[in-house]
VMD Tcl script that draws the C-alpha trace (Angstrom):
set ca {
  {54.86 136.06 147.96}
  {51.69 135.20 145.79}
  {53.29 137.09 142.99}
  {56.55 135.16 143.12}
  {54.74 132.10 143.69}
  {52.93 132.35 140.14}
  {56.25 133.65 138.23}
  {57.85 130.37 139.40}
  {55.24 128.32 138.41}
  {55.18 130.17 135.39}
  {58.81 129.27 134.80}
  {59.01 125.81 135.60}
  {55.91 125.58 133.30}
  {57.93 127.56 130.13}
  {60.92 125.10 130.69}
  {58.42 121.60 131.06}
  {57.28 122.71 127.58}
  {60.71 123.84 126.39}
  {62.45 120.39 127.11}
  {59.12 118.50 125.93}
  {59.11 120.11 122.20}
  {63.25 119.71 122.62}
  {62.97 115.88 123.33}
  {59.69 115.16 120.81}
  {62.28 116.74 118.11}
  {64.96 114.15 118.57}
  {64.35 111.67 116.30}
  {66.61 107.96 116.10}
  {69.12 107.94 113.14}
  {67.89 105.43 110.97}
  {71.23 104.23 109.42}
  {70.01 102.24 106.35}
  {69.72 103.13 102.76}
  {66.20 103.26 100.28}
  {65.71 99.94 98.73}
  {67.93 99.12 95.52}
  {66.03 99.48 92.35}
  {64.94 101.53 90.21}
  {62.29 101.86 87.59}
  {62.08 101.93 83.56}
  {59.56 102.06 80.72}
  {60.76 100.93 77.67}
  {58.06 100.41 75.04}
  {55.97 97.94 76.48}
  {58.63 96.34 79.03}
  {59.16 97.15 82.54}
  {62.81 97.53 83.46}
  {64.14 97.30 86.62}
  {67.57 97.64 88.15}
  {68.80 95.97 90.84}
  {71.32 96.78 93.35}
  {73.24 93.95 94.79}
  {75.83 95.37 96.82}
  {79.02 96.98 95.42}
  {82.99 96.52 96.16}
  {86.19 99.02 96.12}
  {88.82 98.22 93.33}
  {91.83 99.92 93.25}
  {93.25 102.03 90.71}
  {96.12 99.93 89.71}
  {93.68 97.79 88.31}
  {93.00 100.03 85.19}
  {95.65 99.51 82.74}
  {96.48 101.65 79.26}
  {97.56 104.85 81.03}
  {100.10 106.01 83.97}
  {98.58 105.76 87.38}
  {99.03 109.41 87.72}
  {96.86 110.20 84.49}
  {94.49 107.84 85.74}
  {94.08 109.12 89.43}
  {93.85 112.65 87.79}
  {90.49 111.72 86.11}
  {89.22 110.16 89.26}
  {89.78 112.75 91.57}
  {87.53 114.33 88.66}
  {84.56 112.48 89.42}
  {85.37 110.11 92.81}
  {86.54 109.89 95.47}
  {89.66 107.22 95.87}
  {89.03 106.43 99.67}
  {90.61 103.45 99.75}
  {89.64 102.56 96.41}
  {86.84 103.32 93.39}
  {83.62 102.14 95.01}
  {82.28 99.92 91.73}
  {78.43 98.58 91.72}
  {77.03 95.22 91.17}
  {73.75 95.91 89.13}
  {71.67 93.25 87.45}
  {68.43 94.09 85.89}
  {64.85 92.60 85.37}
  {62.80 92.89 82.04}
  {59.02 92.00 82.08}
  {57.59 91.94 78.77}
  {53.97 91.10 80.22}
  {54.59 87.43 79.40}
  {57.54 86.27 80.97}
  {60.28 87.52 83.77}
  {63.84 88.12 82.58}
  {66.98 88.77 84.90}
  {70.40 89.85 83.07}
  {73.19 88.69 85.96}
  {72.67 87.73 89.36}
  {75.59 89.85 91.41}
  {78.08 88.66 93.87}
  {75.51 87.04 96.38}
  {77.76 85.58 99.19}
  {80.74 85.03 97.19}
  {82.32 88.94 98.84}
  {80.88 89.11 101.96}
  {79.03 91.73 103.40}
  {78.68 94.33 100.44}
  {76.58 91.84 98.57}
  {74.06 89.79 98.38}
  {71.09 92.57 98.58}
  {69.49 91.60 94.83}
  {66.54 89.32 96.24}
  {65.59 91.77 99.27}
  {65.58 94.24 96.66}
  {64.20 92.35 93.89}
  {61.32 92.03 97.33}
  {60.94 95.45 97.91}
  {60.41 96.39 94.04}
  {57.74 93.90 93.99}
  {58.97 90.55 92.67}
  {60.09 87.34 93.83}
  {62.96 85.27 92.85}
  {60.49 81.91 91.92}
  {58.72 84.16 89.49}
  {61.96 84.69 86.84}
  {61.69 82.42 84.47}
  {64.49 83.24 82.30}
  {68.49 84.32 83.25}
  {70.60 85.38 80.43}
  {74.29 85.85 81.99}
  {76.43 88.46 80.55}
  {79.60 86.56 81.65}
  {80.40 83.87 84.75}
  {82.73 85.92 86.54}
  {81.78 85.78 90.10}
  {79.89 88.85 90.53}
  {77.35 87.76 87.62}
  {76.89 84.74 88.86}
  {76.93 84.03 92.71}
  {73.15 85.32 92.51}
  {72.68 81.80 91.45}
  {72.96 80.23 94.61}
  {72.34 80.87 98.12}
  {75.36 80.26 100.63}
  {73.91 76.25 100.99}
  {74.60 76.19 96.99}
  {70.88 75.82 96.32}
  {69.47 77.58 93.85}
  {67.70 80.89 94.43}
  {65.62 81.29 91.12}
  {63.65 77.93 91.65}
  {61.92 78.11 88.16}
  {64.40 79.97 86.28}
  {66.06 78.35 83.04}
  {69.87 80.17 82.97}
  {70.99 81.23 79.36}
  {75.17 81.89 78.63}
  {77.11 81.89 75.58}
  {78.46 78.44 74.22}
  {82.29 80.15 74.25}
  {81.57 80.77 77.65}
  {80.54 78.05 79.04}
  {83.27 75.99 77.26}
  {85.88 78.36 79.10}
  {84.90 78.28 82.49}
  {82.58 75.11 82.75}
  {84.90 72.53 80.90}
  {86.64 70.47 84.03}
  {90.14 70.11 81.84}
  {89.69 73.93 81.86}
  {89.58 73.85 85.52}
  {92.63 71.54 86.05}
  {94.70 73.40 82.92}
  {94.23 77.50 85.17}
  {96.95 78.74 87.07}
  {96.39 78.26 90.76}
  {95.89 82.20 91.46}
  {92.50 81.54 88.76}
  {90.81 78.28 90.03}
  {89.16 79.97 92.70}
  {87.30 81.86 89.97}
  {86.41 78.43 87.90}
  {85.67 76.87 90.79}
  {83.04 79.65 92.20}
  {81.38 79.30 88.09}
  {81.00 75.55 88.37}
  {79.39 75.66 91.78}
  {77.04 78.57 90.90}
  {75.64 76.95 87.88}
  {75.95 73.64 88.75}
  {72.36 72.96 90.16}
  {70.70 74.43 87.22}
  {72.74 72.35 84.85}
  {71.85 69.39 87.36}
  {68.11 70.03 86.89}
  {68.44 70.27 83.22}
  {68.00 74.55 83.66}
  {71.26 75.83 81.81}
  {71.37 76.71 78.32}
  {73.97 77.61 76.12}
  {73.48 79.20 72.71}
  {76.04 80.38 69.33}
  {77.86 83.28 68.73}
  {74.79 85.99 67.73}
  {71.93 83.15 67.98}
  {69.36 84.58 70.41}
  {68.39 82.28 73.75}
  {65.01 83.92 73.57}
  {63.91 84.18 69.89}
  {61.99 86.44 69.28}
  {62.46 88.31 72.09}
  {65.91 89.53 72.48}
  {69.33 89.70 70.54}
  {72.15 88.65 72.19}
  {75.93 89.75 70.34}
  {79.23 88.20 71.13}
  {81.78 91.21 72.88}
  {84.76 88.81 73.64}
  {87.90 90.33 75.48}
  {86.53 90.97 78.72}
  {86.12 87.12 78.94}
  {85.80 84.97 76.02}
  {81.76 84.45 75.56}
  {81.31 88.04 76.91}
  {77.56 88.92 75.79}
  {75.60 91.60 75.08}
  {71.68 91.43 75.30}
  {69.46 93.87 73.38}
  {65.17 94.25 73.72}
  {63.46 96.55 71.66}
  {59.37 97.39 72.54}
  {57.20 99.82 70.64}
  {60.35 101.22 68.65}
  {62.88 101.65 72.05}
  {65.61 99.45 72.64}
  {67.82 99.07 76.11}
  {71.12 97.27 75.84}
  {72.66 95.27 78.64}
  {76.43 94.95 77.86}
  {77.38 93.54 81.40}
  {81.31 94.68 82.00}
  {82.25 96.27 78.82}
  {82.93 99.30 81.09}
  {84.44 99.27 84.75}
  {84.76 103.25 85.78}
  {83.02 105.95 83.86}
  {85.71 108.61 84.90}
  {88.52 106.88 82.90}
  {87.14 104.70 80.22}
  {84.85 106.58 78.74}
  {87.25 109.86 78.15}
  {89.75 106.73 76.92}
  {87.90 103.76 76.20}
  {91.72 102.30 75.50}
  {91.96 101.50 79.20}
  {91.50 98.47 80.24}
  {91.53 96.52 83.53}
  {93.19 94.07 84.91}
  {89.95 91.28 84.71}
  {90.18 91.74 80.78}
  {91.46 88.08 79.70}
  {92.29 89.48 76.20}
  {93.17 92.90 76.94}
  {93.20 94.53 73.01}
  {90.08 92.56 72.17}
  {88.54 93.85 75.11}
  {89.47 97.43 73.89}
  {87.61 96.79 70.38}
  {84.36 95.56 71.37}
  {83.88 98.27 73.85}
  {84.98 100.98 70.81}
  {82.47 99.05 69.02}
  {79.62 98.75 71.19}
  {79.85 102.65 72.49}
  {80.21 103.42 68.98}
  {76.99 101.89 67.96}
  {74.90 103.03 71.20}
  {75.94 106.53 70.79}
  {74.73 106.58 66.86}
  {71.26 105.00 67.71}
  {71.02 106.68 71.17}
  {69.56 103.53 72.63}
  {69.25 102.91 76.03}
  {72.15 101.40 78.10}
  {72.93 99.53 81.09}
  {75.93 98.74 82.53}
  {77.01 96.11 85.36}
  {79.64 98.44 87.57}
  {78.82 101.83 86.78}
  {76.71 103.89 89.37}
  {73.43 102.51 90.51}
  {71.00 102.26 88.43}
  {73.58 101.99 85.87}
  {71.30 103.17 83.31}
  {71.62 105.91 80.91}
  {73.22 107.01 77.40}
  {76.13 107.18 75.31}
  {77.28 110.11 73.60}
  {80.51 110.18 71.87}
  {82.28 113.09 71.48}
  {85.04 113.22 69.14}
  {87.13 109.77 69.54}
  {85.86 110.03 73.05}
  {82.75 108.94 75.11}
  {80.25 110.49 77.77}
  {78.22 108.71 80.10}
  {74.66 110.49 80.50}
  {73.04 108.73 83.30}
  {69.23 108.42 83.68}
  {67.58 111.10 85.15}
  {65.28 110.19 88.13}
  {61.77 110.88 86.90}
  {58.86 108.93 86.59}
  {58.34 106.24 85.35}
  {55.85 106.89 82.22}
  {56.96 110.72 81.46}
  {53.43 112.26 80.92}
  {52.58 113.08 77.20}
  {52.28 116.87 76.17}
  {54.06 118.60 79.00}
  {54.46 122.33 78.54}
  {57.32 123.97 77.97}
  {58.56 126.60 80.92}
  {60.73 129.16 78.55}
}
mol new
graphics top color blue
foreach p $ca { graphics top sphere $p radius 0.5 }
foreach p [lrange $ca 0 end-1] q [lrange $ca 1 end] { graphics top cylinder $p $q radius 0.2 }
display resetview
């Protein structure tokens, strides 16, 4: 009796343990994602992408090709499910003496897939009073919504916002506004509201085809099509260079194997074509950094260019000074 006695208590004691360890294992699903940004060295400056949120465009958008060509080079490299999940990625420069932002994202302008950049713009160690300078790549609505919080206030307090003259005449002119098909006011509308507070306060800037906003510290180029100031913004440090050329490029499965595909957000379609041609062109001979405003977060990475085609060769994650000397493992 004894002897049973002990075996059972023996048992129950195995199983108390058992189902302790069993529940002390079961950990809660924590059902968010890392913070949005990532880190760069480039001479001197600290870049630092930002990930605002991202939306699904479909196919059918991307014109220059049939859709079943197209779809064939997705199913390459995405998944279509219901559409081509497309990033909104703006990017901070600190050259050690001032605080630079290229774009702003969609902020509240799509609902809930955007609208991260300042909680991640937090979490990476900044805060939106300390930019001082936004140079906007174009005022499509997810550059440009950033601006403003959903009260239309402005959510860089100190920041001085930089676009190209031809831009600012297309989308910020009210005849302009009155002379767009209906289906396109929404979109003039959402660009006037956005900036409108900084241009209140005396904060919005425009500048000439090629002049820089920032002299002496970076080169801005006209790359019409996509819209008609469309801008791209170089900085060089210590010999590097990183190019920000906003939404020269939509999807890296189809337009950089044909860079002749366009989409359906191109205002002048064939001009659109050429400056991307160009611009690829040029950052695959210098192998300069690039960044781009829809490709996959951090949107960062090289150009290579491979017969009268292009690669995208996106940044490896890595630290973010690579140590000097490291050995090679052969």
């Amino acid at each position: 009796m004894k002897h049973s006695l002990v075996c059972t208590l023996r048992v129950l004691s195995l199983a108390f343990v058992l189902t302790s360890v069993g529940a002390q294992a079961q950990a809660p699903i924590q059902g968010t994602q890392v913070p949005g940004f990532y880190r760069l060295a480039v001479g001197d400056y600290e870049v630092t992408a930002l990930f605002d949120g991202y939306n699904d465009l479909s196919p059918k958008l991307l014109q220059g090709m049939s859709q079943s060509q197209i779809r064939a080079l997705l199913a390459r490299r995405s998944i279509e499910s219901p559409g081509v999940q497309t990033a909104f990625n703006a990017f901070l420069i600190n050259t050690g003496k001032q605080l630079i932002l290229v774009d702003t994202g969609a902020g509240q302008c799509i609902g809930a897939t955007a609208g991260q950049l300042p909680a991640n713009m937090l979490a990476a160690g900044y805060k939106p009073e300390q930019v001082d300078a936004i140079l906007i790549t174009h005022l499509h609505l997810d550059h440009v919504c950033g601006l403003v919080d959903n009260q239309q206030q402005p959510v860089f307090a100190n920041a001085t916002v930089y676009a190209a003259q031809a831009e600012a005449d297309f989308w910020l002119d009210p005849q302009a506004l009155a002379k767009a098909p209906e289906a396109a006011k929404g979109f003039f509308k959402i660009a006037q509201n956005s900036t409108a507070p900084y241009i209140a306060a005396g904060r919005f800037k425009t500048f000439a085809p090629d002049q820089s906003p920032l002299p002496g510290t970076v080169e801005a180029k006209l790359a019409a099509g996509h819209t008609p100031g469309s801008t791209t913004y170089r900085f060089t440090s210590q010999g590097q260079s990183i190019l920000f050329m906003g939404d020269l490029v939509h999807n890296l499965a189809v337009q950089f194997p044909h860079p002749e595909v366009s989409i359906g957000f191109d205002v002048d379609h064939t001009q659109a074509i050429k400056s991307r041609d160009q611009v690829f062109s040029a950052a695959a001979k210098s192998k300069t950094w690039v960044t781009a405003a829809h490709l996959p977060f951090p949107g960062i990475g090289h150009i290579s260019a491979v017969g009268k085609q292009f690669e995208w060769v996106p940044v490896e994650y890595g630290p973010y000074k690579r140590a000097a000397n490291v050995p090679l493992i052969e």
